[in-house]
N, C-alpha and C positions, 0 to 999 in steps of 0.2 A: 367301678364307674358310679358315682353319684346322679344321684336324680335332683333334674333341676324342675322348681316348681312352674316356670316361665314357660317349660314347656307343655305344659298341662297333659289335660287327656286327650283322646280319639272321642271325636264324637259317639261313636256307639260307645265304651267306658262313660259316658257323661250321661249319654242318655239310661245305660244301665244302673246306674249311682240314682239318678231323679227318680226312676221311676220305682224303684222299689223304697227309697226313704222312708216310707212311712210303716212299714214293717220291721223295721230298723230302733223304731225308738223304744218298743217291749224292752229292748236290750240297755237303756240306759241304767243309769245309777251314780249318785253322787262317789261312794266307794268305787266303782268299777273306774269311773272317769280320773281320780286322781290316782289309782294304783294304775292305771297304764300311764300316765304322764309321769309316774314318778319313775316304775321301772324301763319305759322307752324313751325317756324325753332326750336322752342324744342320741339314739337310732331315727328317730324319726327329725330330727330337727328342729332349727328353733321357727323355721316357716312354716310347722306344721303344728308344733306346741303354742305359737303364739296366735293359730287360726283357733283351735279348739278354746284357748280362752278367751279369746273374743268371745266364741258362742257360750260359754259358762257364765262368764259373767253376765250378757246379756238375759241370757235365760233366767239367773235370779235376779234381776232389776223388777222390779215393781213397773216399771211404767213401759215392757215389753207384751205387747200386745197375744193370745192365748195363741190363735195362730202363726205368730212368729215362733213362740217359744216349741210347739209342735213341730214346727220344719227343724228345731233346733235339736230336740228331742229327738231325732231321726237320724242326723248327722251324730253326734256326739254317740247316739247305741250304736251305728255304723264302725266308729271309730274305738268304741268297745270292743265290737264284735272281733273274736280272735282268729274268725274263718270269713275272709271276706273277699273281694276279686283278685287282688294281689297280695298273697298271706305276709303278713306282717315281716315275718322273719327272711325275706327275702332282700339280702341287702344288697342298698342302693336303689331301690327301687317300691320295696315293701309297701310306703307308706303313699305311696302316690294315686292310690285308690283312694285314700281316707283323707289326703290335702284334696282332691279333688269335690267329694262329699262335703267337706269345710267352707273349702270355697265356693262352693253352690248355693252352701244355707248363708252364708255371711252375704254374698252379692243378694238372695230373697227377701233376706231380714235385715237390710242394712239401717232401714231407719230405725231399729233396736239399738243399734253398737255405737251408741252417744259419747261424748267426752269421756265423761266417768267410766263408761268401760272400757274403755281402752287403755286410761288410768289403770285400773285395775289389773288388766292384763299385762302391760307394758312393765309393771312392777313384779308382778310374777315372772316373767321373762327373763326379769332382771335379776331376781331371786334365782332360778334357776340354772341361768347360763354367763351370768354376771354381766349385763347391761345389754341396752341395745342401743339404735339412732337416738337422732337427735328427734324426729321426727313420730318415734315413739314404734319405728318399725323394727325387726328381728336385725343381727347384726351381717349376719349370712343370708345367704341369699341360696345357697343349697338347703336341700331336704337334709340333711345329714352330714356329718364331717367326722371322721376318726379323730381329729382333734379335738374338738370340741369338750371340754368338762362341763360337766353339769352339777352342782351344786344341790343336793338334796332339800328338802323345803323342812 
């Protein structure tokens, strides 16, 4: 069974993800961040690879404010973190703690995520799983698909 991102978390999952974030970002790292998107990006999906670079690319924009990039820093070591509410390796489901975390810091920091980053991302996405919309969103709409190829960068 595939995990759909539509259906998000439980509130208590949402409120457990927010409130600990900020314990979370110790665990970032530019290396950490692209070695799991390179070794998970079709386990997890292209709705979960194309939230995390949203917040990568926003995080190195220059004109993302230090606070933003902090709630960003939090999500993305979240998403590092290889022990985390729903361990990764659990398929179909693994990564729906860490779109959840994603999608918390993206809706907090949305005035970070300007054109150009989405640019940015949109193009990696497209590097990686070979295109997306028109619209510049992922082409799935699941967390995951066993079809899916993914295109090494």
């Amino acid at each position: 069974m595939e995990a759909n991102p539509k259906q998000g978390l439980s509130p208590e999952q949402e409120k457990a993800i927010g409130d600990n974030m900020t314990k979370y970002e110790k665990h970032y790292s530019e290396e950490g961040f692209w070695s799991k998107i390179k070794k998970y990006a079709k386990q997890a999906g292209e709705v979960v690879v194309h939230a995390g670079l949203l917040l990568y690319y926003a995080l190195k924009s220059p004109k993302t404010p230090t606070r933003a990039k902090m709630q960003i820093y939090g999500a993305l070591g979240y998403l590092i973190l290889p022990v985390d509410l729903i361990p990764d390796f659990v398929l179909g489901m693994g990564f729906l703690d860490d779109w959840g975390a994603l999608a918390l810091a993206i809706k907090s920091v949305s005035e970070a995520i300007d054109d150009e980053v989405k640019r940015q991302a949109k193009e990696k996405v497209d590097d990686l799983f070979g295109g997306t919309e028109e619209d510049g969103q992922p082409k799935s709409t699941v967390m995951s698909s066993p079809a899916q190829e993914v295109r090494q960068p």
